[in-house]
C-alpha positions as CSV (number, residue, x, y, z in Angstrom):
1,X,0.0,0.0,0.0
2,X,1.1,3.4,-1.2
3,X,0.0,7.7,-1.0
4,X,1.5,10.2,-2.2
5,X,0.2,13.7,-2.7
6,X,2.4,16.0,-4.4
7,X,0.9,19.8,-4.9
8,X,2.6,22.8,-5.9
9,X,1.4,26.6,-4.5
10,X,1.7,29.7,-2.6
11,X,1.7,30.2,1.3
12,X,-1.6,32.0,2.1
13,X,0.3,32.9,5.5
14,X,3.2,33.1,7.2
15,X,4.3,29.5,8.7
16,X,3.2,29.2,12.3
17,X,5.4,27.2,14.3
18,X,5.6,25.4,17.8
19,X,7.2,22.8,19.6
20,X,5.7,19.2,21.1
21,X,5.7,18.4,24.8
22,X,8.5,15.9,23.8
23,X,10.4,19.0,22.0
24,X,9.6,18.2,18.8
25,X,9.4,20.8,16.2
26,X,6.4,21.1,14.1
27,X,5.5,23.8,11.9
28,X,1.9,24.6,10.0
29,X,1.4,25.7,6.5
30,X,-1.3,26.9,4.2
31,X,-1.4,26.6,1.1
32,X,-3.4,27.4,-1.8
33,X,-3.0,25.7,-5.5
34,X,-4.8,27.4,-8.3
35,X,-6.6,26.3,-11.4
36,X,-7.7,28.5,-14.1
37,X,-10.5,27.2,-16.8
38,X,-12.9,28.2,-19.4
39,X,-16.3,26.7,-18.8
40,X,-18.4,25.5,-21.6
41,X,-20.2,29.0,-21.8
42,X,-17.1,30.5,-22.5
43,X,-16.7,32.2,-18.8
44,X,-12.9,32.1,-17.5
45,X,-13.1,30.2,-13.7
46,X,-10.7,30.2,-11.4
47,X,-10.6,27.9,-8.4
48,X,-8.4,27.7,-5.4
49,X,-7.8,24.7,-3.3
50,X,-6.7,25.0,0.2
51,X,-4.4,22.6,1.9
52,X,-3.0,22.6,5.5
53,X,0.1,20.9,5.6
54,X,2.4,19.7,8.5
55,X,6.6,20.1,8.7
56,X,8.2,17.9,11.2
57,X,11.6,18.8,12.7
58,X,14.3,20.1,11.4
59,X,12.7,20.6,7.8
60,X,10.1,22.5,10.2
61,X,12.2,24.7,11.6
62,X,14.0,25.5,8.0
63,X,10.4,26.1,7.1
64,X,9.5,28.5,9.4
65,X,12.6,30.3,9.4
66,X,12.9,30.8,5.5
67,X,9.0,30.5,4.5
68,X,6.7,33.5,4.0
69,X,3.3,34.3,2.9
70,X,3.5,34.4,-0.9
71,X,6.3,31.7,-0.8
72,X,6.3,29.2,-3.2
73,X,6.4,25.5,-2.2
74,X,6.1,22.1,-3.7
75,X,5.0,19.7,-1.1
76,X,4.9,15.9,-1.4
77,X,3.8,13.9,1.6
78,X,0.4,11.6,2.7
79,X,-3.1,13.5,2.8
80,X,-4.7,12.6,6.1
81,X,-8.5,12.2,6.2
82,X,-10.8,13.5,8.9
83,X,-11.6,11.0,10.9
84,X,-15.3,12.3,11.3
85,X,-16.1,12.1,8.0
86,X,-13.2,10.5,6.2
87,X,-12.7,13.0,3.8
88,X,-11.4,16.9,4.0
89,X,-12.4,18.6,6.9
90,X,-16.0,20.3,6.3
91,X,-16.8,24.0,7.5
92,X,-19.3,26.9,7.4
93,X,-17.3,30.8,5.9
94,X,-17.7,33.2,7.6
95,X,-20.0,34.2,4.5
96,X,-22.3,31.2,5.3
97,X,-20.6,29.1,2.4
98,X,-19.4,25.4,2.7
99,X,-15.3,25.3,3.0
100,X,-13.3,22.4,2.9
101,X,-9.2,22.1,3.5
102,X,-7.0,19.0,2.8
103,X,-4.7,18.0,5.7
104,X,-1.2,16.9,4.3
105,X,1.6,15.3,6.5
106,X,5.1,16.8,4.5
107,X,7.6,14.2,4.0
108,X,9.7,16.9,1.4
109,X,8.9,20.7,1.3
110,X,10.9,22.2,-2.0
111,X,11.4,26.2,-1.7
112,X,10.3,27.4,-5.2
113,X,10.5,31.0,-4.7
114,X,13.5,32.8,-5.7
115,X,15.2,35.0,-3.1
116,X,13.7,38.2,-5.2
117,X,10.0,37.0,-5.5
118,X,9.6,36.4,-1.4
119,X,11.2,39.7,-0.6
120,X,7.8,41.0,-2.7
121,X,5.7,38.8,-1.2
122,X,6.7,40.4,2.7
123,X,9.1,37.7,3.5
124,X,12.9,38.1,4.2
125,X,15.7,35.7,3.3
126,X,14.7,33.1,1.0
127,X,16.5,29.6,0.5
128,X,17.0,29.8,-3.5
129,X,14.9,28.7,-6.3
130,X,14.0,25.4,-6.7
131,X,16.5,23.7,-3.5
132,X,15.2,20.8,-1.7
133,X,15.6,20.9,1.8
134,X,13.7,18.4,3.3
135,X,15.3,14.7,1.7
136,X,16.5,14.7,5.8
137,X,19.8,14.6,7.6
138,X,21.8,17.6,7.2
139,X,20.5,18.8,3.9
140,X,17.8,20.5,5.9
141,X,19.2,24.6,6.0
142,X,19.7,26.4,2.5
143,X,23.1,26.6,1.0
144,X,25.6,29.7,1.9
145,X,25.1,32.7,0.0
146,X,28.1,32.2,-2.4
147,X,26.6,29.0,-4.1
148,X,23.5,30.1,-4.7
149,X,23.6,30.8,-8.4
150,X,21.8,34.6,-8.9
């Protein structure tokens, strides 16, 4: 048996991060993926999917600390169902419409925004475009300055 969800998007927040009883790092993201489409009538739709997604350890704390709102991220890890209703979890918006938000456990977080694009988005330092810091042991913090190549 096998899952794998893989989703590419923006942070709709800054990363919010906290620590376990045990002292475990753990760090929550959201983030939205977007699909553009023309209907059959011809009217241009866009829709935005919602996903709350989970950073354990390290790669958490290399999340939090280079991670913005606007950030670009590819995530692959395991969806996790609600267990109430064994699909996403189900709310009311504040405008009285039905919500719904994906729950993903990360195993790998990829930073896709360049250092340039999360400085506009309101973030600071950025790890690079397109690294992979999360394949685990000590690959987990953003290469020095002088080998990133822009």
């Amino acid at each position: 048996m096998y899952q794998k969800m893989v989703i590419a998007g923006n942070l709709g927040r800054d990363p919010e991060m906290r620590y376990t009883p045990s002292g475990q790092a753990v760090t929550n993201l959201n983030v939205a993926t977007n699909r553009q489409y023309t209907s059959n009538s011809g009217e241009k739709v866009k829709e935005t999917t919602w996903f709350r997604v989970s950073v354990w350890g390290k790669q958490a704390e290399s999340c939090n600390q280079y991670l913005r709102k606007g950030s670009k991220v590819l995530v692959e890890g395991r969806m996790n169902q609600d267990p109430a209703t064994g699909g996403p979890r189900v709310w009311t918006g504040n405008d009285g419409s039905p919500r719904a938000s994906f729950e993903i456990t990360a195993q790998t977080v990829r930073f896709l925004s360049s250092r340039g694009e999360d400085q506009t988005a309101g973030g600071g330092q950025s790890s690079g475009s397109g690294s992979d810091y999360g394949q685990g042991g000590d690959n987990m913090m953003p290469p020095p300055d002088d080998d990133i190549p822009f």
